[in-house]
N, C-alpha and C positions, 0 to 999 in steps of 0.2 A: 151561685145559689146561696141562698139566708141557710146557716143552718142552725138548730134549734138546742136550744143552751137545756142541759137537764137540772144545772142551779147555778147560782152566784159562784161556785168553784169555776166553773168553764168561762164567766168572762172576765175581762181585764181588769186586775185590780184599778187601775188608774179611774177608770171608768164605774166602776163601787166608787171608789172615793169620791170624786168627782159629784155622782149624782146624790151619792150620802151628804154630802156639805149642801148641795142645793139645795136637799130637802129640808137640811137643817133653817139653812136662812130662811125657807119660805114658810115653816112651820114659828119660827121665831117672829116673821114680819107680821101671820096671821095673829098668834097668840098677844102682841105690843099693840094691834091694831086694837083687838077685841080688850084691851085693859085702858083703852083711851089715849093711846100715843097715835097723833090725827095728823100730826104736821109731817109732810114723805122725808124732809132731810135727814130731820132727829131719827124720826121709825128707820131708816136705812143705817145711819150711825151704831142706833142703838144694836139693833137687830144683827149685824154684822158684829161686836161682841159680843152679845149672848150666843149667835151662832158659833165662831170661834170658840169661846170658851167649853160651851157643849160638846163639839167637835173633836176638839183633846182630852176630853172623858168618854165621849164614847164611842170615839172612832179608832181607838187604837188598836184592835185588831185589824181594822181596814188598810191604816196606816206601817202596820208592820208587813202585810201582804205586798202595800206598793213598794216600801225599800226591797221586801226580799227580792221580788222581781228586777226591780233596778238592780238588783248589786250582780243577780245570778246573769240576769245580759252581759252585764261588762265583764264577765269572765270568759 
């Protein structure tokens, strides 16, 4: 049975992370697109650091979420 999450604490961090980076890149590829970056290589290059570097600013609670999880498993 699906059961129904009451907020972002009940599901897996990896899974935050995860769709939080995706979102980033997809918001980065939109925002390069709409500024005139037209060629898919470059806009994917590019977008993929602006993403990253966003990501490390403002993922960091997401990202301390998934170590904590990782480290509390391995014990």
């Amino acid at each position: 049975m699906w059961t129904q999450w009451r907020s972002l604490d009940d599901v897996h961090p990896a899974i935050v992370y995860t769709a939080s980076r995706l979102g980033l890149l997809a918001v980065s590829i939109g925002v390069l697109y709409l500024l005139g970056l037209r060629e898919p290589f470059i806009l994917l290059v590019v977008a993929f650091l602006v993403s990253g570097v966003a990501s490390y600013v403002l993922l960091s609670k997401q990202r301390d979420a998934l170590s904590a999880r990782i480290a509390k498993n391995r014990e």
